[in-house]
C-alpha positions as CSV (number, residue, x, y, z in Angstrom):
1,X,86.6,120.9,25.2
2,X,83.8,123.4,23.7
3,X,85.9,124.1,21.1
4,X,86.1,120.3,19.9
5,X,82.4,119.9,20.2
6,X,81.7,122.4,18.0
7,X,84.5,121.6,15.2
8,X,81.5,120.4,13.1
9,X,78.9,123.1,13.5
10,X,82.1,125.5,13.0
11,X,82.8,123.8,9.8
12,X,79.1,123.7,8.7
13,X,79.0,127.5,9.0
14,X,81.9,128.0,7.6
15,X,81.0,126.3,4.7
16,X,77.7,128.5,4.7
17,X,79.5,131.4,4.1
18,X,82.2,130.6,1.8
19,X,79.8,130.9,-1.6
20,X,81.7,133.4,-4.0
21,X,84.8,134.0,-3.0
22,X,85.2,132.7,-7.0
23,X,82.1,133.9,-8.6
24,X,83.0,136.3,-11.4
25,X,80.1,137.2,-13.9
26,X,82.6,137.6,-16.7
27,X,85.9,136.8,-18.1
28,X,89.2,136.4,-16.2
29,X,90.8,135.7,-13.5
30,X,89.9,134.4,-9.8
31,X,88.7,137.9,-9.0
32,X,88.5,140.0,-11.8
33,X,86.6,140.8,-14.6
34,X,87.9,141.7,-17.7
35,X,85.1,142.2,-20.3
36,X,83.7,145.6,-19.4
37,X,81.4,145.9,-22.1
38,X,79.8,144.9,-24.6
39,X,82.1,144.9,-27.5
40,X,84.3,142.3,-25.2
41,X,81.3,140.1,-26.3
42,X,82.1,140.6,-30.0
43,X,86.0,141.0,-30.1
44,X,87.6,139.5,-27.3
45,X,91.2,140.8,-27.8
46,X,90.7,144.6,-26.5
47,X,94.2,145.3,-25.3
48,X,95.1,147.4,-28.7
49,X,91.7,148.8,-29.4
50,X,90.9,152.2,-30.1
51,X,87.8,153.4,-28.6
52,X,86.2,155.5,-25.9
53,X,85.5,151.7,-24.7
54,X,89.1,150.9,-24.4
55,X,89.2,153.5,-21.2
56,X,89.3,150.3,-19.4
57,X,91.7,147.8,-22.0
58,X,93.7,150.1,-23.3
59,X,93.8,153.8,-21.7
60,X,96.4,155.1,-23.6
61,X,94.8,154.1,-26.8
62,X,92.0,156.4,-26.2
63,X,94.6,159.7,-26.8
64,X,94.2,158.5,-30.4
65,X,90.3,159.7,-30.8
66,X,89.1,162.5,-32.2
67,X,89.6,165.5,-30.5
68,X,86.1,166.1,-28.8
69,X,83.9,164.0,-26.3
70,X,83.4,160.5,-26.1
71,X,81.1,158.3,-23.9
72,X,79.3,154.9,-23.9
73,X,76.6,153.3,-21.9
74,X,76.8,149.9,-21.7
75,X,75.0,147.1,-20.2
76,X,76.2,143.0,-19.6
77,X,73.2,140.1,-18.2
78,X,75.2,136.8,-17.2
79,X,74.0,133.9,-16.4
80,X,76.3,130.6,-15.1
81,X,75.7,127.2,-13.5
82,X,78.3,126.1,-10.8
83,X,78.7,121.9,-10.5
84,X,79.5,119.4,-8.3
85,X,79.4,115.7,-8.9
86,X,80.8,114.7,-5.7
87,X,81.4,111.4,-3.9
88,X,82.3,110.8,-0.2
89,X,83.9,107.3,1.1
90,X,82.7,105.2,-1.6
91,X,81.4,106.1,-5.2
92,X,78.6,103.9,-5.7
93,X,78.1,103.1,-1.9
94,X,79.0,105.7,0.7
95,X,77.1,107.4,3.2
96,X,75.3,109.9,1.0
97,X,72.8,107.1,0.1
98,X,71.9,106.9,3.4
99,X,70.6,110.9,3.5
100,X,67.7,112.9,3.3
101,X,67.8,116.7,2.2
102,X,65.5,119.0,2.4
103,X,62.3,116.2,2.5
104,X,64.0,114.4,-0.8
105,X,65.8,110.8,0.0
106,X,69.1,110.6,-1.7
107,X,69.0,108.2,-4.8
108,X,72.6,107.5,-5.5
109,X,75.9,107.9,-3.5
110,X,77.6,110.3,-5.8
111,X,75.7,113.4,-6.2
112,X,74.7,116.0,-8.3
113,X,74.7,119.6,-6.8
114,X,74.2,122.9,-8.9
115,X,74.3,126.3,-8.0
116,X,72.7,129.0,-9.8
117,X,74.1,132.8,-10.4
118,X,72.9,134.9,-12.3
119,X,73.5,138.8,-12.9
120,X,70.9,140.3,-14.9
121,X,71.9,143.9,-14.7
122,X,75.8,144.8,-15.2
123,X,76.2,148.2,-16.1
124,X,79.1,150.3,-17.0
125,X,80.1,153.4,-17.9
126,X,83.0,155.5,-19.7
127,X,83.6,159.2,-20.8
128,X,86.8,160.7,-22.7
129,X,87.7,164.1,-23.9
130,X,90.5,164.1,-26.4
131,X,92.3,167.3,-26.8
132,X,95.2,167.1,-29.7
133,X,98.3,166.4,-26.9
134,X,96.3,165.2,-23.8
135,X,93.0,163.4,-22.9
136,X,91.0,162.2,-19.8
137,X,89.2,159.6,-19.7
138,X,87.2,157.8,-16.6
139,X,85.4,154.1,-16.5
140,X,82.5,152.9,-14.6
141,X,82.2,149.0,-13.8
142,X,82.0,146.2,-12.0
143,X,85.6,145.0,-11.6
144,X,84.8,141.9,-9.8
145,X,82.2,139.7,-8.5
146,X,78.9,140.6,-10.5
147,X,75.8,138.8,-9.2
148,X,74.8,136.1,-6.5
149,X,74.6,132.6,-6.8
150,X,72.4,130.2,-4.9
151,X,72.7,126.2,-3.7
152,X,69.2,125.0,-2.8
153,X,70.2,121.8,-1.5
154,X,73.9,122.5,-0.4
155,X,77.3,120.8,-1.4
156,X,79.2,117.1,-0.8
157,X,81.3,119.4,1.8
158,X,78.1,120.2,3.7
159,X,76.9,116.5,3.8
160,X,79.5,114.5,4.0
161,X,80.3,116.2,7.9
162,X,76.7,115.0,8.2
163,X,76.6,112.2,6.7
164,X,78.9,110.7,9.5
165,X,76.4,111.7,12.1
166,X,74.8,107.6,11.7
167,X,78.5,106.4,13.1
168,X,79.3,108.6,15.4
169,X,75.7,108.4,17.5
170,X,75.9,104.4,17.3
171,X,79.6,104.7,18.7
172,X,78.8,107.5,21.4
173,X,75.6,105.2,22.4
174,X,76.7,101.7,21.7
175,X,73.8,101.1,19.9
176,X,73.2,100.1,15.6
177,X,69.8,102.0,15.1
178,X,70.9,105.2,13.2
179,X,71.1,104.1,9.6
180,X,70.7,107.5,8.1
181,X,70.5,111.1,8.4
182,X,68.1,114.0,7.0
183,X,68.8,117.8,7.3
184,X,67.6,121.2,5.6
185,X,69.8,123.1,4.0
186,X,70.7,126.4,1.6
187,X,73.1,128.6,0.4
188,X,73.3,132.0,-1.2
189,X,75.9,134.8,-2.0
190,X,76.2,138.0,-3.5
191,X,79.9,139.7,-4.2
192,X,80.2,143.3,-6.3
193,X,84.1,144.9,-7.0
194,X,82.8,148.7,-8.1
195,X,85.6,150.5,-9.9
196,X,85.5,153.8,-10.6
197,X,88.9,154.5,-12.8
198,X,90.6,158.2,-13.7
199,X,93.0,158.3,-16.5
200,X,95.6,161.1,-18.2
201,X,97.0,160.2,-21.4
202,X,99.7,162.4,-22.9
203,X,101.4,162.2,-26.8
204,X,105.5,161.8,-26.7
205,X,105.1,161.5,-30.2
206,X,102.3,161.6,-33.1
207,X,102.4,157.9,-32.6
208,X,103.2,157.4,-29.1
209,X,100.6,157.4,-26.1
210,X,101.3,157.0,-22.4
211,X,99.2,157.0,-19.8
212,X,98.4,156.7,-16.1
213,X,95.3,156.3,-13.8
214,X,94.1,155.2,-10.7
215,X,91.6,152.9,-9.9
216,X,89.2,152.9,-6.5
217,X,87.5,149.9,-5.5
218,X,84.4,149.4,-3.7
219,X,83.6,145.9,-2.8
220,X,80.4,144.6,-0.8
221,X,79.5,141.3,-0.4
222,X,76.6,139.2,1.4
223,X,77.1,135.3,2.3
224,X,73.8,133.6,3.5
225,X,73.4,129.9,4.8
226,X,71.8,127.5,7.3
227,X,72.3,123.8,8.0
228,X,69.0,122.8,10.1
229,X,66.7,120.1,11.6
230,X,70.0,117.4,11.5
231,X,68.1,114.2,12.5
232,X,69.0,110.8,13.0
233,X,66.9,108.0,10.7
234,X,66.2,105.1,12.5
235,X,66.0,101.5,11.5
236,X,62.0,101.5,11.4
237,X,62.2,104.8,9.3
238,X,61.7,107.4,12.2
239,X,63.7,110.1,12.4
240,X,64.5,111.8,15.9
241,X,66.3,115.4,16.3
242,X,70.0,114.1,18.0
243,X,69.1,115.8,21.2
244,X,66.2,114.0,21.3
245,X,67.7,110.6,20.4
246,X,70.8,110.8,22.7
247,X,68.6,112.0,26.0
248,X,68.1,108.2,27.1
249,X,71.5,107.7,26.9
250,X,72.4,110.7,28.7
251,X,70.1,110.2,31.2
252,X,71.5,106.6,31.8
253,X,75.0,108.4,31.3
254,X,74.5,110.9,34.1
255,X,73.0,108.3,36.2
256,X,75.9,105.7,36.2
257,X,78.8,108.6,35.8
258,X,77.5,112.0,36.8
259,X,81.2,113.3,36.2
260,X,80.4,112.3,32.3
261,X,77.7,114.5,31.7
262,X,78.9,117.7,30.8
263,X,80.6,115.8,28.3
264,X,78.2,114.3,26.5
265,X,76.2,117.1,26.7
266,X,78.2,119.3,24.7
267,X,78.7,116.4,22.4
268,X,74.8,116.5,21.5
269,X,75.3,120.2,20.4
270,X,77.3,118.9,17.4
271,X,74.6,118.6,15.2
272,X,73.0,122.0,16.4
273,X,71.5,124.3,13.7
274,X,73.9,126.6,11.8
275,X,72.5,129.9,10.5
276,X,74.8,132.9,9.2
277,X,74.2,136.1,7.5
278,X,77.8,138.2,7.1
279,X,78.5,141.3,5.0
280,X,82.0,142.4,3.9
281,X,83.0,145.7,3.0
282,X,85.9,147.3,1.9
283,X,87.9,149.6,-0.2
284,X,91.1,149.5,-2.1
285,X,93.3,151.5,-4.8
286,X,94.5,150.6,-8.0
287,X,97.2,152.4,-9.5
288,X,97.4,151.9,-13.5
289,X,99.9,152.9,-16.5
290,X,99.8,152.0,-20.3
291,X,101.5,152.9,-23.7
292,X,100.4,152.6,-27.2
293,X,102.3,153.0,-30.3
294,X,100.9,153.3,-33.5
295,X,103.9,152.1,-35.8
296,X,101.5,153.5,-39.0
297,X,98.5,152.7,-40.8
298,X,98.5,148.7,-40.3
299,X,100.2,148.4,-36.8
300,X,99.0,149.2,-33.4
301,X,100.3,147.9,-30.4
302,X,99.6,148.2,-26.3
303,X,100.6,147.5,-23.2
304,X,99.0,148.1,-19.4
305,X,100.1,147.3,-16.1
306,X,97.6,147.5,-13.2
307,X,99.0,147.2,-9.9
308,X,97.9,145.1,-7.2
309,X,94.9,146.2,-4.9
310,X,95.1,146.0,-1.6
311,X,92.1,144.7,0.2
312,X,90.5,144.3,3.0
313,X,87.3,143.2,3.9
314,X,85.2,144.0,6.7
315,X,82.9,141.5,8.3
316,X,79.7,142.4,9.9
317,X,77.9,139.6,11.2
318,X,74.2,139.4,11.8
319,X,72.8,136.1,12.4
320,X,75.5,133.6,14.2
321,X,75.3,129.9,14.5
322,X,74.1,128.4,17.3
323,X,75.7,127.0,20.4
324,X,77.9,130.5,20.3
325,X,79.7,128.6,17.3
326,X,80.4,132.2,15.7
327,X,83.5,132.9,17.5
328,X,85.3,129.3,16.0
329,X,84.2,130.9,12.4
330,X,87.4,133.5,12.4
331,X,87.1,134.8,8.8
332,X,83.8,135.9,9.4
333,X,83.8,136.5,12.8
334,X,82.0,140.2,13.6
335,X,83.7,142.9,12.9
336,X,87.1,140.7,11.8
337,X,89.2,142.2,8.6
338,X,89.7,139.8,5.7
339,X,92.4,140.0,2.8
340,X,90.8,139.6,-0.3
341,X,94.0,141.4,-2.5
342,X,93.1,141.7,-6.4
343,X,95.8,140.7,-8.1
344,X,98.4,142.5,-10.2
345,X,97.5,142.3,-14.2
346,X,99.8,142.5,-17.3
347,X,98.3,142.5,-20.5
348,X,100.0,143.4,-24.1
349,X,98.2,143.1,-27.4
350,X,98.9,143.8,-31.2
351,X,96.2,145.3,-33.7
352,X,96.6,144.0,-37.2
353,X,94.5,145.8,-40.5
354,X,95.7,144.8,-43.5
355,X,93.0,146.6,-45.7
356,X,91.0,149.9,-44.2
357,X,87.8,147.5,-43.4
358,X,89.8,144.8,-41.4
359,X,91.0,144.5,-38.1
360,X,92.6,141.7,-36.3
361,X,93.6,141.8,-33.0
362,X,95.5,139.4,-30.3
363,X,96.3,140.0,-26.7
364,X,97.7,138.4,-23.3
365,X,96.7,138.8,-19.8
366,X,99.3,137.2,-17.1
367,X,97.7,137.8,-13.7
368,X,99.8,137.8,-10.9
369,X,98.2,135.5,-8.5
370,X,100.5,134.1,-6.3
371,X,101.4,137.3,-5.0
372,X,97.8,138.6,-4.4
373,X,97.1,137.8,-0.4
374,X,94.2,136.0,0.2
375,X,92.7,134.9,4.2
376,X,94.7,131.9,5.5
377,X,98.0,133.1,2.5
378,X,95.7,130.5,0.1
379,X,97.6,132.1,-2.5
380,X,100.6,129.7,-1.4
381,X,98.5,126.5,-2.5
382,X,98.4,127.9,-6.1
383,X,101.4,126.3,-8.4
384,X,101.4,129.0,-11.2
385,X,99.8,132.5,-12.1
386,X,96.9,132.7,-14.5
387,X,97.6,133.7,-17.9
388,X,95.2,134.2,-20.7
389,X,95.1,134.6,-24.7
390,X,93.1,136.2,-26.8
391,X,91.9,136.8,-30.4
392,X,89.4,138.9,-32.5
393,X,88.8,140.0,-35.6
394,X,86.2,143.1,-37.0
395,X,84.9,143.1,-40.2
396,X,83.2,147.3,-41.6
397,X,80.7,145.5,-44.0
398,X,79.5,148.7,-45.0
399,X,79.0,152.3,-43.6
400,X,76.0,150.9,-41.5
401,X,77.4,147.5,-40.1
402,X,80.3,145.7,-38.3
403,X,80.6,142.3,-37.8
404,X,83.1,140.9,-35.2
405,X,83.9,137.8,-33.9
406,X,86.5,136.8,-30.9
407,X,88.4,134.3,-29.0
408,X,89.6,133.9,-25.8
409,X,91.8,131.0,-23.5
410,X,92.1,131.5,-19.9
411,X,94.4,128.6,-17.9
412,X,94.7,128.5,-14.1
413,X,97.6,127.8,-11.8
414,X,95.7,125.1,-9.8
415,X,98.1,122.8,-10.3
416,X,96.6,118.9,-9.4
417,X,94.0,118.8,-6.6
418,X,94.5,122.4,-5.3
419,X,93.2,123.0,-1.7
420,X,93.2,126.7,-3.3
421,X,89.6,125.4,-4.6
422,X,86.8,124.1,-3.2
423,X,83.3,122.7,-4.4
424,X,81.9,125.9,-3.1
425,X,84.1,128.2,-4.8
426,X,86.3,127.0,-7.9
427,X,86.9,127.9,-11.2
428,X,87.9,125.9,-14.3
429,X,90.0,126.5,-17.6
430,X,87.9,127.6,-20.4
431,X,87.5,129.0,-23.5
432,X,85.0,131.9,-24.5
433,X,83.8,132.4,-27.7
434,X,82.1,135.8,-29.0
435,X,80.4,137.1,-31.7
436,X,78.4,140.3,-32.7
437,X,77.5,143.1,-34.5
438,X,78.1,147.1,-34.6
439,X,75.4,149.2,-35.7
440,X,76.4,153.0,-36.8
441,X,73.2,154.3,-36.4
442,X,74.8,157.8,-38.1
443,X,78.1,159.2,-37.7
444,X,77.9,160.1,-33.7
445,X,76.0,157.6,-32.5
446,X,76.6,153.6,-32.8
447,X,74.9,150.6,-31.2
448,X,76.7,147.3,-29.6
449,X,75.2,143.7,-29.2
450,X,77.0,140.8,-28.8
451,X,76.6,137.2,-27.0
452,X,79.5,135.2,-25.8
453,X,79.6,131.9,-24.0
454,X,82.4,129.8,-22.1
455,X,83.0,126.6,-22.2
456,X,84.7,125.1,-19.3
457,X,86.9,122.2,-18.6
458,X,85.9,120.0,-15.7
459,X,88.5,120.0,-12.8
460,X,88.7,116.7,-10.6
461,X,89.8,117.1,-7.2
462,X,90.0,114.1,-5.0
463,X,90.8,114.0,-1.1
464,X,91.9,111.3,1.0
465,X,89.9,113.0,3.8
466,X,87.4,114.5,2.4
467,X,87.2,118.3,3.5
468,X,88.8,117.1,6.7
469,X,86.2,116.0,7.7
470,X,88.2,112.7,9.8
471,X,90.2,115.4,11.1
472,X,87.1,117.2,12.6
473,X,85.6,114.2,13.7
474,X,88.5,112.9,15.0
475,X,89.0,116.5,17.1
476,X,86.0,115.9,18.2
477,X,86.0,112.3,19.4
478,X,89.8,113.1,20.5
479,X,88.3,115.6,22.7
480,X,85.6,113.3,24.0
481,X,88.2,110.3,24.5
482,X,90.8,112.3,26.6
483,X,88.1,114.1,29.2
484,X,86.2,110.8,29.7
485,X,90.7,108.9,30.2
486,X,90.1,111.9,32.5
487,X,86.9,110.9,34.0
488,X,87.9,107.2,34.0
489,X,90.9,107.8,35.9
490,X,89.2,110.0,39.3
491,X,87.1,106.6,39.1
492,X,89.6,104.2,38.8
493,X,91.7,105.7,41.7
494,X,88.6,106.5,44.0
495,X,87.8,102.4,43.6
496,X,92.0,101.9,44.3
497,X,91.3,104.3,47.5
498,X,87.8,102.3,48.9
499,X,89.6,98.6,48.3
500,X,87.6,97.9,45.4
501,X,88.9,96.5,41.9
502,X,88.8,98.7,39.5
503,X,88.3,95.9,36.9
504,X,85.1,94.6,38.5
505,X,83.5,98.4,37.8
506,X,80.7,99.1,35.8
507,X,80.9,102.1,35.0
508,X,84.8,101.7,33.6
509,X,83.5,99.1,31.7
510,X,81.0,101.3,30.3
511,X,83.5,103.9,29.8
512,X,86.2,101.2,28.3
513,X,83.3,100.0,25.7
514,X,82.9,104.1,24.5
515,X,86.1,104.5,23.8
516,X,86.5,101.5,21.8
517,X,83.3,102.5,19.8
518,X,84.5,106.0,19.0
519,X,87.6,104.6,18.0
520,X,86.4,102.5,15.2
521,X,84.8,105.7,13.6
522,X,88.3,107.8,13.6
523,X,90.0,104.7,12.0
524,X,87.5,104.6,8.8
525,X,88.6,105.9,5.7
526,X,87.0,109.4,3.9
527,X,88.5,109.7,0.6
528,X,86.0,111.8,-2.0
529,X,86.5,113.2,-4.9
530,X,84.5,116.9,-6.2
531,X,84.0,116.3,-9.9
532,X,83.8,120.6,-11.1
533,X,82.0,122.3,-13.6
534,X,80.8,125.6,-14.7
535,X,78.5,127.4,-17.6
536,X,78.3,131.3,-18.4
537,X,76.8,133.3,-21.1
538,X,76.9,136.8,-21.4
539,X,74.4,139.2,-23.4
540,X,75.8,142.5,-24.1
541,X,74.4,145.4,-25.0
542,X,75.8,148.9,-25.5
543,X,75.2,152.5,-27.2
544,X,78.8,154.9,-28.1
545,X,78.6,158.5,-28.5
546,X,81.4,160.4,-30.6
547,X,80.6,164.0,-30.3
């Protein structure tokens, strides 16, 4: 029965936590990040490039430097915008009209949430040294994840299990007085993928490169969230915590049915405070080969295949949600070990220069989703793996200055209404755009800046119960309705066993007239519909060394 009570505090916490399971600060895929630098923000297509910077795109291409040392420092600031146009039961008049968050009445029934992330500081890091056969070469970056991101007044799957608070309390009492709701609510998260990557490179041939490396992964990770002060609104405009507006009818409850009132006490709890702070830690390996073939002066082309990392994270959990909810919140329970797998990644691209000053490049990225295992196997609900293509073109105005420009198209195997996505943590088809400049400050030294900015596709994903949450509620009154059949029945046979007719009873009256009320609530339609967008720009900025 406790476990019923609690189904929407559980899911309320659980919502809490699930902020950036999605929330790259670059380019890519569900997880990763594939722009590693700044040039990415200039020439998108990366996967034939020769550079120290290509320790990371293309590590076989960097056997093809100058003999000597290489190294780069580079630096990326982000900035995206995560949001949901969301709906719940009816567009223009469902519940959410009826709501209050955070002091501020709602003013429309489909509303307008927006989370903020931003990543300021994204460094990275890569060193070569070429010898005429054989190089090494290692990379520094963040692989994944990149920043936090922050709701400040929550998500439609927050409210909406709120939002059905008014109905529930006016079945459970028998009364029409609720006609609203208010609560306080927020939302952060903070998810980093550290890579620190090793390459060898070796020459078969003048013109042909291969190479292997491996990868380690450090990944770390904070989700931060409350739900709070969940009040009822009353018909004269009061508002009453739910405790505080079902203790009359508990009292009368406990009065005329003694039996009844652990019941309805755990049913108060439902709209109990949620607070959660977990951290999740982990490490994983990624084992990497590549080849590149220079076919001559005008021709290069590349290939790499990364492996799939294994990962799993490690939850530590602070803060729990009240009512001992923590233990219903399983992939974040304390010390509990989540998959979080990064998927395996193919990529192949071409370079193109038909005079000394021109460069053209195109590439492809298929990232092997579907086999990466996520908590729950959510990698099941996706229809198709994520594939991405790519373009990019640099232009040597002079001995001083390089102008580039690039393109890239990334589509996702969500397939129609995905239940791999949620309003908390989605992503959308986009395409990026780049430009930027090279400077060579002399012939060692050489200065990137770039800017690139996505522009995404909105996703629509409608429900026919919204988040579940007609499932939860109807647990929960499912739970209430068979332990008060339960309750009825001792009654009903104690009347049988003292003469008395059972239908001349009160209290089975009383108890016949609850379960009539709750049932009307579990019989109401929750469609909704989460209406998804997203916004990212990237500054780059970046200083290469050729010594």
């Amino acid at each position: 029965m406790r476990k019923q009570k609690q189904s929407l505090l559980a899911t309320l916490a659980v919502a809490a936590a699930m902020l950036l399971n999605n929330t790259n600060a670059y380019a890519g895929d569900y997880v990763t990040n594939t722009n590693q630098n700044a040039a990415f923000g200039r020439n998108l297509s990366q996967e034939a490039m020769i550079d120290v910077l290509a320790t990371y795109a293309n590590p076989a291409g960097v056997g093809f430097l100058a003999p000597g040392w290489h190294f780069a420092l580079n630096n990326q600031s982000a900035f995206q915008t995560r949001t949901a146009n969301s709906w719940f039961v009816n567009e223009t008049a469902g519940p959410f009209l009826t709501g209050i968050v955070n002091g501020e009445q709602n003013t429309a029934a489909t509303k307008h949430y927006k989370g903020k992330a931003t990543a300021p500081i994204i460094p990275s890091f890569d060193l070569a040294y070429v010898q005429d056969k054989w190089s090494l070469a290692f990379h520094f970056g963040v692989i994944g994840g990149g920043g936090k991101c922050e709701f400040d007044d929550g998500l439609g799957s927050f409210e909406s299990k709120v939002s059905l608070l008014p109905p529930v309390l006016n079945a459970i009492t028998g009364n029409t007085d609720v006609r609203g709701y208010s609560m306080n609510t927020y939302m952060r998260g903070r998810q980093f993928y550290f890579g620190g990557q090793l390459n060898g490179s070796y020459k078969v041939t003048p013109d042909l490169n291969v190479a292997v490396g491996l990868r380690t992964v450090y990944a770390t990770c904070n989700y931060y969230g409350y739900v709070s002060d969940i009040q009822a609104v009353l018909a004269d405009g009061s508002q009453q915590p739910v405790a505080t507006y079902m203790q009359p009818y508990l009292t009368q409850m406990a009065t005329a049915i003694p039996q009844l009132t652990p019941v309805m006490t755990e049913v108060a709890k439902v709209a109990g405070d949620v607070n959660l702070n977990c951290d999740q830690n982990g490490w994983g390996v990624t084992p990497i080969i590549g080849v590149d073939w220079r076919i001559n002066e005008h021709w290069n082309v590349a290939a790499k295949y990364e492996f799939k990392t294994r990962l799993r994270l490690k939850n530590k959990s602070g803060e729990s949600a009240s009512g001992s909810a923590l233990a219903q919140l399983d992939e974040y329970a304390d010390g509990k070990k989540i998959a979080a797998d990064i998927p395996a990644i193919l990529t192949a691209g071409v370079q193109y220069s038909p005079i000394q000053p021109v460069r053209i490049n195109a590439g492809a990225h298929v990232f092997f989703d579907k086999q990466a295992t996520q908590y729950g196997h959510r990698e099941r609900e996706l229809d198709a793996q994520t594939w991405e293509a790519l373009l990019g073109a640099e232009y040597d105005v002079n001995d001083l200055l390089t102008v580039s420009a690039g393109w890239q198209h990334t589509r996702y195997g969500l397939g129609k209404n995905s239940r791999y996505i949620s309003d908390m943590s989605f992503v959308c088809n986009s395409n990026s755009y780049g430009l930027g400049v090279r400077l060579h400050l002399n012939k060692s030294v050489a200065l990137d800046v770039s800017y690139f900015k996505t522009v995404y596709h909105h996703y629509n994903k409608y429900q026919e119960d919204y988040n579940g949450v007609n499932a939860n509620f109807g647990a929960l009154i499912g739970g209430v309705t068979s332990s008060v059949q339960a309750v009825a029945a001792g009654i009903q046979q104690d009347d049988i066993n003292a003469g008395i007719n059972p239908a001349t009873d009160p209290r089975l009256q009383m108890i016949q007239g609850l379960n009539t009320n709750m049932q009307t609530v579990t019989g109401t339609a929750t469609p909704g519909n989460d209406r998804l967008l997203r916004t990212n720009d990237v500054f780059g900025i970046g200083v290469v060394f050729d010594l």
